[in-house]
C-alpha atoms as one frame of an Amber mdcrd trajectory, in Angstrom:
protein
 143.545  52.522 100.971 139.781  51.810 100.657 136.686  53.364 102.177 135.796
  52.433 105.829 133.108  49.513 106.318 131.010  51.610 108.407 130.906  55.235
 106.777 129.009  56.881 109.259 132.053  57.360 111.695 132.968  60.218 110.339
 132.450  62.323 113.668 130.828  65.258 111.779 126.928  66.169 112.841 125.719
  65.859 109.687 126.780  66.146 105.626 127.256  69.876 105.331 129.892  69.633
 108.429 131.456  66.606 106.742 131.551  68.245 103.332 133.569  71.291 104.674
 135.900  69.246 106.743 136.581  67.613 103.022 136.496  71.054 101.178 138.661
  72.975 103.868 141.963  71.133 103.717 143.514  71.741  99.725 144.321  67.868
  99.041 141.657  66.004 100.449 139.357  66.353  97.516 141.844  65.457  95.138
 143.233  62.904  97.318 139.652  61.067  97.764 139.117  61.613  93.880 141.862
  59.658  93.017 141.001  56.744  95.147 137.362  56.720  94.380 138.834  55.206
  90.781 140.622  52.513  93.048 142.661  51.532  96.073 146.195  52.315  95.957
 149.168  52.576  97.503 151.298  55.487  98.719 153.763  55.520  95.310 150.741
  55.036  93.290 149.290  57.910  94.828 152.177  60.189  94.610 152.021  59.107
  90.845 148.765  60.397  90.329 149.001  63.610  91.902 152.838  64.764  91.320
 152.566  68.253  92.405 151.495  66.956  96.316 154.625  66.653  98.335 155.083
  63.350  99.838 154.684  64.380 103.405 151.429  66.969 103.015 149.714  63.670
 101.245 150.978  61.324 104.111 149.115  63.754 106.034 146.158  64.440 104.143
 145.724  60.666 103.865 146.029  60.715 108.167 143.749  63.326 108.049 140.708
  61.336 105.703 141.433  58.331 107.970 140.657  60.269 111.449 137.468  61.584
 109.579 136.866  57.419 108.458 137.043  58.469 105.231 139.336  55.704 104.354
 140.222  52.900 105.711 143.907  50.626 105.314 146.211  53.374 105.960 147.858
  52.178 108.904 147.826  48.274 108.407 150.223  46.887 105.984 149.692  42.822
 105.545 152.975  41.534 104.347
């Protein structure tokens, strides 16, 4: 996962809307934290943050992508 090209996507009205749609879910902070270091990958992920079930950070990750947080969630190159 990796941050959207275009950034200002996000659907909010402006940064204090877009910093409490961040703030008001419990993992998306975290989740964003962790790949602000780098892009990884689901396992990775679930690595770095142990105590985030597998399916609330599937969804948190669904979540940041809806917002255009981050971008590479749903396409896989093989």
């Amino acid at each position: 996962m990796q941050p959207p090209s275009d950034a200002n996507t996000t659907g909010c009205e402006d940064e204090s809307e877009l910093l409490q749609a961040i703030f008001q879910v419990k993992w998306r902070f975290r989740v964003l934290r962790e790949l602000a270091k780098a892009p990884m990958r689901l396992s990775r992920l679930r690595r770095a943050i142990p105590e985030c079930s597998k399916k609330v950070l599937i969804d948190t990750l669904h979540s940041l992508e809806s917002l255009s947080l981050i971008a590479g969630l749903t396409t896989q190159q093989r």
